[in-house]
mmJSON file of the N, C-alpha and C atoms, coordinates in Angstrom:
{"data_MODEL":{"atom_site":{
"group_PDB":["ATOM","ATOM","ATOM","ATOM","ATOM","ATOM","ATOM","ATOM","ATOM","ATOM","ATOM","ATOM","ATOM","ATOM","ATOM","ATOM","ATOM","ATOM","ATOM","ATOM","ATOM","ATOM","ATOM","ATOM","ATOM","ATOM","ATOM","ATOM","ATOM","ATOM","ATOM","ATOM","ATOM","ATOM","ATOM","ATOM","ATOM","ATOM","ATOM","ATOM","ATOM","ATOM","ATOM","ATOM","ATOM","ATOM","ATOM","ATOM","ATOM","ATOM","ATOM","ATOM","ATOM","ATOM","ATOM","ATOM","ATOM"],
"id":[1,2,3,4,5,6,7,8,9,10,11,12,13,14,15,16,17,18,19,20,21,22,23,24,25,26,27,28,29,30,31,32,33,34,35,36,37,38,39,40,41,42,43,44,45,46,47,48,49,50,51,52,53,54,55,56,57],
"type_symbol":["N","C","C","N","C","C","N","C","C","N","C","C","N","C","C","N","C","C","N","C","C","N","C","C","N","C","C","N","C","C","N","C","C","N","C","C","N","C","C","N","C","C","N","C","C","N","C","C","N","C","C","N","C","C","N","C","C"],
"label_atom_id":["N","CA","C","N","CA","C","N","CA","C","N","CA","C","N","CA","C","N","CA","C","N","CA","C","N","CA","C","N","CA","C","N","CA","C","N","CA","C","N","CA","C","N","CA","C","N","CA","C","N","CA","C","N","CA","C","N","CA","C","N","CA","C","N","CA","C"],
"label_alt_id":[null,null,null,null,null,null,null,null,null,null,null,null,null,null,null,null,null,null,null,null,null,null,null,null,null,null,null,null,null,null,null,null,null,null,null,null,null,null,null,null,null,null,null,null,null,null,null,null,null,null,null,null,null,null,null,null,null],
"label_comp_id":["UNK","UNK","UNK","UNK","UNK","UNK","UNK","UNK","UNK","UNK","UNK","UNK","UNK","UNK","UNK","UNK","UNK","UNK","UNK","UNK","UNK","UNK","UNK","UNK","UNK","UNK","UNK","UNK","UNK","UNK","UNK","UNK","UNK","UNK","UNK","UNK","UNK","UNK","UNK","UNK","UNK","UNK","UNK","UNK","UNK","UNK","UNK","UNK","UNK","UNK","UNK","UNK","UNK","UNK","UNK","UNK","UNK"],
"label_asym_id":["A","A","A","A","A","A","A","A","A","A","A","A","A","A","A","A","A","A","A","A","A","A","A","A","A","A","A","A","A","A","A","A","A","A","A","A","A","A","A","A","A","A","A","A","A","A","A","A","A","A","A","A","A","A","A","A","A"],
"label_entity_id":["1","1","1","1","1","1","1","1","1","1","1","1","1","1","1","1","1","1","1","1","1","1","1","1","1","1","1","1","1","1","1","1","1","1","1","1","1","1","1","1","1","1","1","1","1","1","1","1","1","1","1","1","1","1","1","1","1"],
"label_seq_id":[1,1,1,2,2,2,3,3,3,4,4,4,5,5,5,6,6,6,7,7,7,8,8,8,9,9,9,10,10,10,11,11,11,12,12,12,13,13,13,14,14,14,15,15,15,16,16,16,17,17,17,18,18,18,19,19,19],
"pdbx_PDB_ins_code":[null,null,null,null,null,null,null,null,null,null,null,null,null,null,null,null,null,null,null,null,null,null,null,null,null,null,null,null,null,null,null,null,null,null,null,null,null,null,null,null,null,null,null,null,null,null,null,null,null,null,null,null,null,null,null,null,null],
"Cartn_x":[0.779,-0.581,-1.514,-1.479,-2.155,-1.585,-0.573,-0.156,-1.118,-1.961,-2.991,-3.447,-3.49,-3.28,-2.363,-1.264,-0.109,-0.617,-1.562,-1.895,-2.79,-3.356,-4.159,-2.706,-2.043,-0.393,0.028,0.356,1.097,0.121,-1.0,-2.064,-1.903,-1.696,-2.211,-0.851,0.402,2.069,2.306,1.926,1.808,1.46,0.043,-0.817,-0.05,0.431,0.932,2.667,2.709,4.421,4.283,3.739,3.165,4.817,6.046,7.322,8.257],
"Cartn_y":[5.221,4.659,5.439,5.041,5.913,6.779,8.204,8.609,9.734,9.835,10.618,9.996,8.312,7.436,6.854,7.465,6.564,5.637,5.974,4.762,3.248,3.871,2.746,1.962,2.542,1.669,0.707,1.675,1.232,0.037,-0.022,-0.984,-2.402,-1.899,-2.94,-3.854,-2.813,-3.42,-4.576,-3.788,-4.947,-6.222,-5.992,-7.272,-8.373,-7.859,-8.274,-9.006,-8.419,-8.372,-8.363,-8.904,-9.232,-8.915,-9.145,-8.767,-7.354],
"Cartn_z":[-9.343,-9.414,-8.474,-7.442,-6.484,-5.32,-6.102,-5.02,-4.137,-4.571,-3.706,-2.159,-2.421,-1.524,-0.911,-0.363,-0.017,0.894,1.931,2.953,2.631,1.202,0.705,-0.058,-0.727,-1.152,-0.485,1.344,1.872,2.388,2.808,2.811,2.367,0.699,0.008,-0.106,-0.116,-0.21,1.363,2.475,3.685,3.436,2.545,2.455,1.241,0.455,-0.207,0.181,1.135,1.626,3.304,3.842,5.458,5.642,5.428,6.163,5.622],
"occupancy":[1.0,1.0,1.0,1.0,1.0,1.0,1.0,1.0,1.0,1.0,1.0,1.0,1.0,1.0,1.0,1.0,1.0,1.0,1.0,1.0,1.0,1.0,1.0,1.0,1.0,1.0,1.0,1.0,1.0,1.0,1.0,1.0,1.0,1.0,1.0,1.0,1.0,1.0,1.0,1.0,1.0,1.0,1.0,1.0,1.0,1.0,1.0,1.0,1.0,1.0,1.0,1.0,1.0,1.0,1.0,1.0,1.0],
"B_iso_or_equiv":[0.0,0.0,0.0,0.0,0.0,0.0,0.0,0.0,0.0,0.0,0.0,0.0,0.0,0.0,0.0,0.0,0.0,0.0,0.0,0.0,0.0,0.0,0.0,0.0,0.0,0.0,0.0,0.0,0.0,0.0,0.0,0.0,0.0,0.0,0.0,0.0,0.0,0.0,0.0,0.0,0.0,0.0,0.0,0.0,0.0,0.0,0.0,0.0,0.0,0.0,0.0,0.0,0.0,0.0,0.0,0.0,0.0],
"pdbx_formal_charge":[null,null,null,null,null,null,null,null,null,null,null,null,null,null,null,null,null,null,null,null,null,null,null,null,null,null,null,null,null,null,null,null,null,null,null,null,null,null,null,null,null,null,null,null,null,null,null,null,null,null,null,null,null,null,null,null,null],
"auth_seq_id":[1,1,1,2,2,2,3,3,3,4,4,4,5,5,5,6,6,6,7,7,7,8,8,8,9,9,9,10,10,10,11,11,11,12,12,12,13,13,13,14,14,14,15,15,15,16,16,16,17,17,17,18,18,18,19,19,19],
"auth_comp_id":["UNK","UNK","UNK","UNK","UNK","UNK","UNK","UNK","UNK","UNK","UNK","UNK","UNK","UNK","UNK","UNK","UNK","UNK","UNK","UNK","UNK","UNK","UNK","UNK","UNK","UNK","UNK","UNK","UNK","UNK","UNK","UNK","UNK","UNK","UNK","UNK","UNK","UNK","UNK","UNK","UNK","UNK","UNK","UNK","UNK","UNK","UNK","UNK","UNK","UNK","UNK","UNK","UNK","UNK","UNK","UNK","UNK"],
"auth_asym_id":["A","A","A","A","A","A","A","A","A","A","A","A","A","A","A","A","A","A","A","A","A","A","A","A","A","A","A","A","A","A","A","A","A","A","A","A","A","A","A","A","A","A","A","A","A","A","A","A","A","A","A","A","A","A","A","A","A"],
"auth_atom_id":["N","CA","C","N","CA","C","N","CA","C","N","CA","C","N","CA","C","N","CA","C","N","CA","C","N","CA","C","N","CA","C","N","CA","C","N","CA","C","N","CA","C","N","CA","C","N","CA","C","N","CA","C","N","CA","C","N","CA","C","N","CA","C","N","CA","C"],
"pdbx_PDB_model_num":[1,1,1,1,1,1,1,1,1,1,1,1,1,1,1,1,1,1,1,1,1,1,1,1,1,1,1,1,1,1,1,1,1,1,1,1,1,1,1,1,1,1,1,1,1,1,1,1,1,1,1,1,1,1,1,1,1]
}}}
């Protein structure tokens, strides 16, 4: 999806997954 963005991913995967 957005690998140009991994930090917006990893961003959005935290928020989604706080653990």
């Amino acid at each position: 999806m957005e690998q140009h963005l991994p930090s917006l991913w990893t961003k959005s995967t935290a928020l989604s997954r706080p653990r």
